[in-house]
C-alpha positions as MATLAB code, in Angstrom:
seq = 'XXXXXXXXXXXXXXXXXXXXXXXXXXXXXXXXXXXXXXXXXXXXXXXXXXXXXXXXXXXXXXXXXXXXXXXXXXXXXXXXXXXXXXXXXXXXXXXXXXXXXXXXXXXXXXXXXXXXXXXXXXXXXXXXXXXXXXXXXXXXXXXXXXXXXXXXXXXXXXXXXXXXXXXXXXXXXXXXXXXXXXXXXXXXXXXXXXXXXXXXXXXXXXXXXXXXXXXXXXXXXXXXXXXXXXXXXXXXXXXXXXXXXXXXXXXXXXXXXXXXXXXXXXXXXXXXXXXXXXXXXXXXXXXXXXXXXXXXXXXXXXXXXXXXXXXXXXXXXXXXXXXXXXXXXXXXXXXXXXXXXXXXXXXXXXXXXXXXXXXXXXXXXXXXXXX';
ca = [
      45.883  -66.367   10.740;
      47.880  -62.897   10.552;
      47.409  -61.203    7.158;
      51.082  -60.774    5.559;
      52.599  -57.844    4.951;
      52.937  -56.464    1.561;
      55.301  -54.155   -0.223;
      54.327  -50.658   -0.881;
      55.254  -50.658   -3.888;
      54.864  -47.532   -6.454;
      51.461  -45.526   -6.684;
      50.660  -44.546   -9.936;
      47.409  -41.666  -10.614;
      45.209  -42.008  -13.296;
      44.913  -39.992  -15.815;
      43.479  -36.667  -15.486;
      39.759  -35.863  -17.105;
      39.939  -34.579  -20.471;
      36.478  -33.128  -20.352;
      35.668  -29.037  -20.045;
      33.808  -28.976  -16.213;
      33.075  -25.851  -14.776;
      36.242  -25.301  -12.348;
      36.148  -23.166   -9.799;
      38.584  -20.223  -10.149;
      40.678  -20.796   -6.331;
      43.303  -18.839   -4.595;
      46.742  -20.484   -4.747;
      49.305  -19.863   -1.380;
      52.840  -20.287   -2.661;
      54.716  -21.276    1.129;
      57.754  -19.942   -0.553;
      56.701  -16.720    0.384;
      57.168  -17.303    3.680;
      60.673  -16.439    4.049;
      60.457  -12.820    3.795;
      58.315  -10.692    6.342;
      56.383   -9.102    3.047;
      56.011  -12.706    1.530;
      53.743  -13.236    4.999;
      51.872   -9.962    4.567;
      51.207  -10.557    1.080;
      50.318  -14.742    2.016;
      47.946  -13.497    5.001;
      45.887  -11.194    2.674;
      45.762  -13.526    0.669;
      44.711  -16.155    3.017;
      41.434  -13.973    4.530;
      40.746  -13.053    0.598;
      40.449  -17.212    0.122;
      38.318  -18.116    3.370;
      36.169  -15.224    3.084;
      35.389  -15.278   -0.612;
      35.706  -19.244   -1.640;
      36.339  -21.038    1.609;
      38.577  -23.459   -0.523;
      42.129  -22.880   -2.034;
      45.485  -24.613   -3.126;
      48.304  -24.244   -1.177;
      51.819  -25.643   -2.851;
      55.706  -25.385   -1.693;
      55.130  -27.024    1.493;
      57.886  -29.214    2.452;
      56.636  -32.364    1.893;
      58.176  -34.214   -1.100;
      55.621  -36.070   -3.448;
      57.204  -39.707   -2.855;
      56.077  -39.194    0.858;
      53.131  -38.183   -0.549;
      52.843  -41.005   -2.876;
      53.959  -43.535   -0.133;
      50.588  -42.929    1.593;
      48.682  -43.071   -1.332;
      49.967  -46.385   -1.496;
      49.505  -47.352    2.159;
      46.073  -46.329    1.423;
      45.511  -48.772   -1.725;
      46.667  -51.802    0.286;
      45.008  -51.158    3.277;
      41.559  -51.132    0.895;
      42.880  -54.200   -0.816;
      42.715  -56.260    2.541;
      39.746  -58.487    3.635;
      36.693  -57.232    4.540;
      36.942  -59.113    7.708;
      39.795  -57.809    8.867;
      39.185  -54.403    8.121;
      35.865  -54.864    9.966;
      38.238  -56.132   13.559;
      38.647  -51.896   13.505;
      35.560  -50.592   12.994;
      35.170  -48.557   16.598;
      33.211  -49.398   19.143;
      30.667  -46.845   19.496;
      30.435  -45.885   15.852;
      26.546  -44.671   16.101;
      27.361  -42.427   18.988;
      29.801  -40.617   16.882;
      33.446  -42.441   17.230;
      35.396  -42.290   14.524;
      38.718  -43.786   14.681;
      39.527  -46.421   13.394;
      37.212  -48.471    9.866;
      34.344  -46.690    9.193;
      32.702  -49.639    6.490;
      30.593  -48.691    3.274;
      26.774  -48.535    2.699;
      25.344  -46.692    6.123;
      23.947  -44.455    3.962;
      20.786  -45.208    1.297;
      21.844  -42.810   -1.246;
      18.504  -43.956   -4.020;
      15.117  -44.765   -1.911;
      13.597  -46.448   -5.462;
      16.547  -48.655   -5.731;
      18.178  -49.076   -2.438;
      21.357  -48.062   -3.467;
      23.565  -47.195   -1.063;
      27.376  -45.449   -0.206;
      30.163  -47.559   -1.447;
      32.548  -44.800    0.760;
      35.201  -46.583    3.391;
      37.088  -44.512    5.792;
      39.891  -45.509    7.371;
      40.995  -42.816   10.467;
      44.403  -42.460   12.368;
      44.574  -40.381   15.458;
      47.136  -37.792   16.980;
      49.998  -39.436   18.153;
      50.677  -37.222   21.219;
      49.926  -40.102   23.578;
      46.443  -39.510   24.168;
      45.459  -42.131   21.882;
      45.694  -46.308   21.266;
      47.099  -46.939   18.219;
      45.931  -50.585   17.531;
      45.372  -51.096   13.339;
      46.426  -54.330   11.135;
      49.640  -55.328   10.474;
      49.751  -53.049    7.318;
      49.624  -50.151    9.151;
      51.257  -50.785   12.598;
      54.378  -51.730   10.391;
      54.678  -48.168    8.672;
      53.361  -46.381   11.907;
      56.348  -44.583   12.592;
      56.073  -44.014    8.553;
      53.412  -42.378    9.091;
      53.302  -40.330   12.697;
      56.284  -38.460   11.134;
      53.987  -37.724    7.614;
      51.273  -36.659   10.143;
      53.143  -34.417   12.602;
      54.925  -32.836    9.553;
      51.251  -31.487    8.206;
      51.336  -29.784   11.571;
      54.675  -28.314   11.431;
      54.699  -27.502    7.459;
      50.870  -26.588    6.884;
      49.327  -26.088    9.791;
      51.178  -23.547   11.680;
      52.050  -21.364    8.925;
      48.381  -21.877    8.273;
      47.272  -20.625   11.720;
      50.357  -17.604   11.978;
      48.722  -16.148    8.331;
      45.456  -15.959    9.639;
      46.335  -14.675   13.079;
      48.259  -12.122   11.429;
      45.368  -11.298    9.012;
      43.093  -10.776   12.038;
      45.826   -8.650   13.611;
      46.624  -11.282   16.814;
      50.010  -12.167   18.387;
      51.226  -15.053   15.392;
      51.312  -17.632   17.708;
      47.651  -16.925   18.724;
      45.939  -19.514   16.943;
      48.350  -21.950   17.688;
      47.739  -22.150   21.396;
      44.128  -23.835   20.729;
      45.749  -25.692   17.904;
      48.840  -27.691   20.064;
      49.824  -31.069   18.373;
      51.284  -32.123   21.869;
      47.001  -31.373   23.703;
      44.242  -33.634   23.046;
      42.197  -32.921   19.957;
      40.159  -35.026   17.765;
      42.386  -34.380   14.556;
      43.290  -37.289   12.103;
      44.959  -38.507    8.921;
      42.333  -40.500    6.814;
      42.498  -42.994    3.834;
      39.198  -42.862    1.960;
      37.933  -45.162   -0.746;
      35.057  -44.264   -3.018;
      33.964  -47.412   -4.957;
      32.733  -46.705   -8.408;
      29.142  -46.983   -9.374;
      28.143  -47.752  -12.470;
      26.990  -45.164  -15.138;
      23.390  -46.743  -15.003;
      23.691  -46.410  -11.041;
      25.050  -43.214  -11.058;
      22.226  -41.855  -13.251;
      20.056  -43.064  -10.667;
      21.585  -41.092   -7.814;
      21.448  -37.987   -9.610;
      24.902  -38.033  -10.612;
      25.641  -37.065   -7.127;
      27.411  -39.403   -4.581;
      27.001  -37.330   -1.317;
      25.358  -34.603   -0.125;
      26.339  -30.679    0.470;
      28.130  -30.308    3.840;
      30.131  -28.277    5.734;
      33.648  -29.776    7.790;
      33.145  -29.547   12.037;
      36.833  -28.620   12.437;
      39.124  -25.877   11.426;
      41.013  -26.962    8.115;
      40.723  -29.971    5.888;
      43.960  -30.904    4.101;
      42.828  -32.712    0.480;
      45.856  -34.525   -0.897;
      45.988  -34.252   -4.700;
      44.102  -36.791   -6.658;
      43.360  -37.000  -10.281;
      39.815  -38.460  -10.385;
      37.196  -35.263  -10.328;
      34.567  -35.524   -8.125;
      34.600  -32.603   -5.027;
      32.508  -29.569   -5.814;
      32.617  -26.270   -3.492;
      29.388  -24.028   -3.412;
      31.039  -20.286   -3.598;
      29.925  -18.199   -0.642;
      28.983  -15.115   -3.157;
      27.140  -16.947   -5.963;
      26.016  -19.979   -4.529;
      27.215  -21.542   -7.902;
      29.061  -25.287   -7.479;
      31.971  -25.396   -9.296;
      34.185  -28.689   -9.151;
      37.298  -28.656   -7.603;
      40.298  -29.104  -10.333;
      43.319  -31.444   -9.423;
      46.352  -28.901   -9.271;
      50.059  -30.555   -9.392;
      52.519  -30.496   -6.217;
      49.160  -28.571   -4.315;
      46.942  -29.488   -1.461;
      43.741  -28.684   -1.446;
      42.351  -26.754    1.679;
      39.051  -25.963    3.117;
      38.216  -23.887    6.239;
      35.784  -25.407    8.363;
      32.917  -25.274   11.465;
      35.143  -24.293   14.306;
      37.092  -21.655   12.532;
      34.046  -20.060   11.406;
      32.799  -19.924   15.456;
      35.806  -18.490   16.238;
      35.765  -15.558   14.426;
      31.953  -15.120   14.404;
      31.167  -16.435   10.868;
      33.886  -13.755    9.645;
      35.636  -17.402    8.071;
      33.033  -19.274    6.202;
      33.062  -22.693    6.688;
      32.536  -23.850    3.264;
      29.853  -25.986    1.834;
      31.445  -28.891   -0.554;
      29.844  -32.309   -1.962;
      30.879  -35.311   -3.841;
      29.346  -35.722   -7.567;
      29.932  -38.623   -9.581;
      33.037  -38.297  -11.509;
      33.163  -37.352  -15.063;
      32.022  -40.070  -18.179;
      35.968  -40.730  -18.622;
      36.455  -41.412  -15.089;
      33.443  -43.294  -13.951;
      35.246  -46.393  -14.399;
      37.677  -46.066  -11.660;
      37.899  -45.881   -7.977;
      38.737  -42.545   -6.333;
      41.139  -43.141   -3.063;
      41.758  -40.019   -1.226;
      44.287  -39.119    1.261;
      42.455  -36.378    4.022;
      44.115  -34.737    7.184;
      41.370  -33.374    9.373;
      42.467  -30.865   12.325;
      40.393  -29.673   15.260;
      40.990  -27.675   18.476;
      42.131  -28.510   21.792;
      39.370  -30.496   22.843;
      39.092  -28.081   25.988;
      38.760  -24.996   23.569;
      35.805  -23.068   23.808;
      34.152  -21.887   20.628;
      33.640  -18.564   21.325;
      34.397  -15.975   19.327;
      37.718  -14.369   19.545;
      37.083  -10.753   20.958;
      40.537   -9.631   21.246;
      40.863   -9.393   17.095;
      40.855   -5.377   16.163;
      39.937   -6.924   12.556;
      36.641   -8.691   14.045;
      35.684   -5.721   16.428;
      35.611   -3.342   13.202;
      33.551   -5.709   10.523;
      31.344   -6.185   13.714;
      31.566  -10.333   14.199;
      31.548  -10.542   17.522;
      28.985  -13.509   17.892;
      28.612  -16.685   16.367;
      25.471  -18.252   15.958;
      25.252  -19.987   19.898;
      25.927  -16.502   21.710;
      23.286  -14.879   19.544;
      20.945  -17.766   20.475;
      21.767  -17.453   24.320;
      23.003  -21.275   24.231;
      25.919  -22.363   26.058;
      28.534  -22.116   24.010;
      30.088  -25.705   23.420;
      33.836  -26.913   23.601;
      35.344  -28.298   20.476;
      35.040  -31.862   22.144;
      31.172  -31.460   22.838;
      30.723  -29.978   18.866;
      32.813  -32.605   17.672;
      30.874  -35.533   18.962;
      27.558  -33.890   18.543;
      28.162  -33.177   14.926;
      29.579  -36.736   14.318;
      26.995  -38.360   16.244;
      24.703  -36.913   13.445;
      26.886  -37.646   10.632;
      27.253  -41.386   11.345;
      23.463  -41.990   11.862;
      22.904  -45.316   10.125;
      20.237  -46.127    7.420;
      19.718  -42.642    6.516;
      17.971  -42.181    3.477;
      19.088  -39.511    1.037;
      15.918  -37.114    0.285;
      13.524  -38.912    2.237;
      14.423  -38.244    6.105;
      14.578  -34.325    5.962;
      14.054  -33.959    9.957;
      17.666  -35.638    9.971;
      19.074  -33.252    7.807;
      18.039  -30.353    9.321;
      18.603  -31.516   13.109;
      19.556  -29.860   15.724;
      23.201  -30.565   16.515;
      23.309  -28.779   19.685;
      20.790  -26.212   21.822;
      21.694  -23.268   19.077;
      22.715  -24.851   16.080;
      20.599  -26.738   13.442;
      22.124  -28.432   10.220;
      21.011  -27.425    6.767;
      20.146  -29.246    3.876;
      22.602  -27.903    0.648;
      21.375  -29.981   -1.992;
];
């Protein structure tokens, strides 16, 4: 029988954490600033001082009103609140190989090797809709599609753009530069993703170390965090090596640069290392639901790195780590499924199979283990 279609409804946050963490001190863009030519100059500088320095920021004043915001939030909750065996008619095929789109279900990952624990994280992923794509998801979401293509394509047009004309500027490239590997309209492997983190319980959480998932780094070029109350991300700064959580900032988003940026510009970005920890003692009794936009490339781009940047040629990054090596250098569709073929490796066990954390994605480029 069809599932029925409920209501959105409102979405209401928890309450924030009341204990002291150690927050990490991040660079706020204010968008507002892009209506004069010296509000850019001052937003690129700041831009290159925030990927260079801390790889994550905030970025606030974007266009996007919090109810539309909120609305997906609340997509999001239903969507988790369906069956299990319905979510599990859009898990894709090819899921081990590295696909992605579509239900990604809980517990591929054995997070305690004493007790067998394992993830309780669900993804759900929503591709481009340039045409390249099927859209085919339950009757939840193909109602609101149109809902949310527009919420999708306007994280292109109010966040991602600006985005990529700040830090084409900052490397002293035409604005638009960026932007030609980054077209909405060409195939790419970007996608808007509701992502459920079921609670453990303190005992459980003691036993994983108070740590839910591993140090990593993103395989695209930014990751767009939607503001959510419950504490849990932690960012490893590039100069201290120090994790610091990740504070909830109102009206923000959270940003991170990622793999493919850092290729492009020879490591001069930092692609910045982030895990999840178990949420604070007056949080661990909740959920944490997440709302993600993850953008790549052109598919056809290749990663090498950008030589026609005056700002590069000076600081001397004019290789990334496959031209030093003398590997072919990939295109973002051939690092993209590499790197996710790895990621969704099933049965992985946290601490115990090493060789898989440190495995060669491609000829040239070997994962790392960051705690």
């Amino acid at each position: 029988m069809p599932v029925p279609v409920p209501e959105l409804g409102s979405y209401n946050f928890v309450p924030e954490t009341k204990e002291d963490l150690d927050w990490a001190d991040l660079i706020t863009l204010d968008f507002s600033l892009l209506k004069t030519p010296e509000g850019k100059k001052e937003l690129a500088n700041t831009l290159i001082k925030a990927v260079r320095e801390d790889g994550f920021f905030y970025v606030k004043n974007f266009n996007i009103s919090q109810e539309r915001v909120n609305r997906q939030f609340a997509l999001g909750r239903q969507f988790y609140e369906l069956p299990l065996e319905e979510k599990l008619k859009y898990v894709p095929e090819g899921l081990d190989e590295g696909k992605f789109n579509g239900y990604v279900p809980a517990g591929r990952r054995i997070l305690d090797p004493v007790s067998g624990l394992r993830d309780r994280v669900e993804m759900y992923n929503i591709p481009k809709f340039n045409g390249d794509f099927k859209h085919e998801h339950p009757a939840l979401v193909q109602e609101h599609l149109e809902e949310i293509e527009q919420f999708a394509r306007s994280l292109s047009t109010e966040v991602l753009q600006p985005l990529h004309n700040l830090l084409a500027t900052a490397l002293e490239l035409p604005e638009d530069y960026l932007l030609r590997i980054h077209d909405y309209d060409q195939k790419s492997e970007d996608h808007l993703r509701y992502m459920k983190y079921t609670k453990f319980t303190p005992e459980e959480n003691l036993k994983l170390g108070k740590l839910w998932g591993r140090g990593h780094t993103d395989l695209g070029s930014f990751t767009l965090l939607f503001r959510q109350p419950v504490a849990a991300l932690q960012i490893k700064n590039h100069k201290t090596g120090e994790w610091k959580w990740v504070k909830p900032q109102d009206g923000t988003l959270t940003v991170n640069a990622c793999d493919a940026l850092s290729f492009l510009t020879g490591g001069y970005v930092r692609s910045t290392i982030h895990r999840v920890a178990s949420p604070p003692k007056d949080q661990e009794h909740v959920d944490r639901l997440g709302l993600l936009y993850f953008q790549r490339p052109n598919n056809n781009a290749v990663l090498h790195t950008i030589q026609d940047s005056p700002v590069l040629q000076r600081e001397g990054y004019t290789q990334n780590d496959f031209e030093k090596s003398g590997n072919p250098v990939p295109t973002m569709e051939q690092w993209t499924f590499a790197k996710q073929k790895w990621q969704r490796t099933p049965n992985i066990v946290r601490g115990v199979d090493e060789k898989h954390a440190t495995a060669q994605i491609l000829p040239g480029w070997n994962e790392k283990i960051y705690a």
